[in-house]
N, C-alpha and C positions, 0 to 999 in steps of 0.2 A: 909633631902633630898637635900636641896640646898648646902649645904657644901660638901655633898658625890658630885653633879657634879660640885661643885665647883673645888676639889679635882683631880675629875677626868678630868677634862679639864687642867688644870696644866698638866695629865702627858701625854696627850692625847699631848699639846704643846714643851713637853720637848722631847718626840718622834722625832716629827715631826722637829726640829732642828739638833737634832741628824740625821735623815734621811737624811738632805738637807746639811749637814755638807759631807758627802761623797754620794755627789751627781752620782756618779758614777754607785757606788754599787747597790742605789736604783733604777738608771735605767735598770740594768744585773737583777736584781729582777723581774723588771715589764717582762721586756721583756724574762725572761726564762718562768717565767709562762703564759706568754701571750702565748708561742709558746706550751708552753703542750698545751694547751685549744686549741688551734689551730690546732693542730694534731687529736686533740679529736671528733672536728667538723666535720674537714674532713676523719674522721673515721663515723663519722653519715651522713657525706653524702654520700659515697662509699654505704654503707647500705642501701641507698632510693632510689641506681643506681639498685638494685636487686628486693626492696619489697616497695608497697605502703605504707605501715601499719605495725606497730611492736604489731603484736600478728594479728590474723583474728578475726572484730569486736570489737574492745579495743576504738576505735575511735583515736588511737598513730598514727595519718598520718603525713606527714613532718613538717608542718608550728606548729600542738598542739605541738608535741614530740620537736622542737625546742624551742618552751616555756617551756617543761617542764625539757630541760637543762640550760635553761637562769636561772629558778625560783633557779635550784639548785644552779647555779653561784654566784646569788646574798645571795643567802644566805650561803651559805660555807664562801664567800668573807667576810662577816661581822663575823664570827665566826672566822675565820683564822686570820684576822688584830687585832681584838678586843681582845680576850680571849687566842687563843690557844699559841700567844709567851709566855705570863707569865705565862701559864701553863708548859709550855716545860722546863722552869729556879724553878720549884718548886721543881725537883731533884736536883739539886745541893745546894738548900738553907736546904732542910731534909738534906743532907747529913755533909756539913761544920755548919751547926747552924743558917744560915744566917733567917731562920724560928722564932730564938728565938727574932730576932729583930720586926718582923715583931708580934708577940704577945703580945707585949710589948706597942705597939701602942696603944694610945685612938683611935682608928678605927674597925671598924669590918675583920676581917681576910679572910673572903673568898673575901669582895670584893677588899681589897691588894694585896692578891694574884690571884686572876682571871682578872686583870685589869690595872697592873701598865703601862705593855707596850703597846703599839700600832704598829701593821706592815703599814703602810700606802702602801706599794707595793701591799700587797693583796686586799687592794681597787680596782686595774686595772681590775679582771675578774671579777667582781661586776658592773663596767662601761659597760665593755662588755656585758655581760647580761642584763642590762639594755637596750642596742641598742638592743642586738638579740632577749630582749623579744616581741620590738616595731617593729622589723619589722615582726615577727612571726604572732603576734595578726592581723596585718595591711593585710597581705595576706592570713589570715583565711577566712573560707566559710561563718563565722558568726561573727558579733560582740560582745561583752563580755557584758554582760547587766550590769548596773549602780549596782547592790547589788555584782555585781563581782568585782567591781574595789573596791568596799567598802571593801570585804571580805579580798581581797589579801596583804594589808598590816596587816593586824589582823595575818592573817596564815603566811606570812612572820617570822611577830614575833614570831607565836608558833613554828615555825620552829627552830628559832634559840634559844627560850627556853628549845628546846626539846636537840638540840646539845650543850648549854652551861651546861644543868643539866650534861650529860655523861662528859662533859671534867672536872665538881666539881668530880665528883664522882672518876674518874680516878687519879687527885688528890688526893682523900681521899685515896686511893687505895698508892698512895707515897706515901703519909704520913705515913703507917701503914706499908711497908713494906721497909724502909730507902733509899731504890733505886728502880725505877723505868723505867729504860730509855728505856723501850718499848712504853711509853703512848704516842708515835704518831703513831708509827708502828699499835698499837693498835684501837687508832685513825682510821687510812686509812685503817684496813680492816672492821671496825661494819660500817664506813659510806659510803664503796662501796655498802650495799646495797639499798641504798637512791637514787641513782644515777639511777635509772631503773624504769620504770612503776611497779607496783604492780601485773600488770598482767600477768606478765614474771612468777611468782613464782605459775605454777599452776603444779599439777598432786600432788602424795600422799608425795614426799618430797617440793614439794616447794610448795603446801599446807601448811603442819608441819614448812616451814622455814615462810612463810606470816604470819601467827598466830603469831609464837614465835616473829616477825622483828612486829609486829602491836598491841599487846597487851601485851607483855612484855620487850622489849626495842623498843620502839613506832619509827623506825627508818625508818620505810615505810609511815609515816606520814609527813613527814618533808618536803617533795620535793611532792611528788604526790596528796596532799589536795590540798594547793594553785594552783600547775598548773593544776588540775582539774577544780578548782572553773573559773580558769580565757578562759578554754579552750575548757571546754564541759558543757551542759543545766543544770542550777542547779535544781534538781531533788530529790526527795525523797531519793534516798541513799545518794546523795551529801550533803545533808542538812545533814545528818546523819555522815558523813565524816570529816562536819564543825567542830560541835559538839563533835565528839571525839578527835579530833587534839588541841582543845580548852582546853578539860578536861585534854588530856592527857601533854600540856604543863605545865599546873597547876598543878596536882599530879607530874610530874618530877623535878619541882621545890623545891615544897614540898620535896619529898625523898632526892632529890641530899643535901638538905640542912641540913635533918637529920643524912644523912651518914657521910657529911665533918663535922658535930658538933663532930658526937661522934669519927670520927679520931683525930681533936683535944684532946681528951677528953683523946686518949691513948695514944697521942705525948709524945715521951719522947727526952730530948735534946740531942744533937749531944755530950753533956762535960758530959750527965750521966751516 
């Protein structure tokens, strides 16, 4: 374990030279994404110029539902700087062979390929999030009780176990099929549904879509557990919300790692 972050801090270093080598570039970065997020905001606030509440009864009033965009923020942020660049370069490596290098290593292969690069510019709406979760929570009706501030880094994490599992598998998915260059496009539509309270998806299709986004690609878990736990009473179903968000990071992990095994398994080289 300590050589793997050993490892990993080497490339997590080599990045971050390279970033500050064309300082330039990484600041047109921060600040293009800073200004989506910023549109976005002011797109959620236009929204609470009209309605108290997103759904009647949800408890989504302005100051939770701004936590429950921050929760998203920080957690997309670490998934998008961490994982998603060397996934994006995993078509091009199926494609010219640059994969059979990478096999050949005494390392383990998924985490080479899910981990070599770092984006440090998508840190920036992770920052942000972090301020708008604090001011969010700060001008709520109530404060977050002590086993919520405990829970939220826990669900944090399952959050982004739940979106690291999809982006192995998405890979798996290149590997088996020698081009892929959909898998962000792909990416940005399964994870727009994350983006939204859970309670948006009611009547007999968006029933059918909550089920299918909550027990078979656990994608309504990922953003609305944590900002649940940190925004409204933790309650009988909420404890039960914990609990599956927990389980279902763990079986995601689990599967995402048996699928990219047996991708490998059918990899055949770019020279055969």
């Amino acid at each position: 374990m300590g050589r793997y972050l050993s490892i990993f801090l080497t490339f997590t270093r080599a990045c971050l030279v390279r970033d500050m080598t064309f300082r330039t570039n990484f600041v047109i970065e921060c600040l293009t994404s800073l200004g989506w997020m910023s549109m976005n905001l002011a797109f959620y606030l236009l929204v609470f110029q009209f309605t108290p509440e997103i759904g009647k009864g949800t408890g989504w009033t302005r100051e939770p539902f701004f936590a429950f965009v921050a929760t998203g923020l920080i957690i997309n942020s670490i998934v998008q700087a961490l994982f998603m660049p060397s996934a994006e370069e995993l078509t091009e490596m199926v494609r010219t062979g640059g994969l059979d290098a990478v096999l050949v290593q005494p390392l383990d292969a998924q985490f080479l390929l899910s981990m070599h690069r770092v984006d440090f510019s998508s840190f920036a709406n992770g920052l942000v999030g972090a301020g708008l979760l604090g001011w969010a929570v700060m001008r709520m009706d109530h404060a977050p009780p002590a086993a919520a501030w405990l829970l939220y880094p826990l669900l944090i994490l399952c959050g982004v176990a739940i979106l690291y599992s999809l982006v192995i598998m998405l890979a798996a998915a290149t590997i088996l099929l020698g081009r892929n260059q959909s898998l962000y496009d792909f990416w940005f539509y399964i994870t727009n549904f994350s983006r939204y309270p859970a309670e948006i998806y009611a009547g007999p299709w968006g029933g059918l879509l909550r089920a299918l986004c909550t027990f078979v690609i656990p994608i309504l878990l990922v953003v609305n557990v944590p900002a649940r736990v940190i925004t409204q009473p933790l309650e009988g179903r909420g404890w039960a919300l914990v609990g599956l968000a927990v389980g279902a990071a763990l079986l995601a992990l689990v599967v995402s790692r048996l699928v990219f095994q047996a991708a490998l398994v059918k990899y055949r080289s770019a020279s055969s």
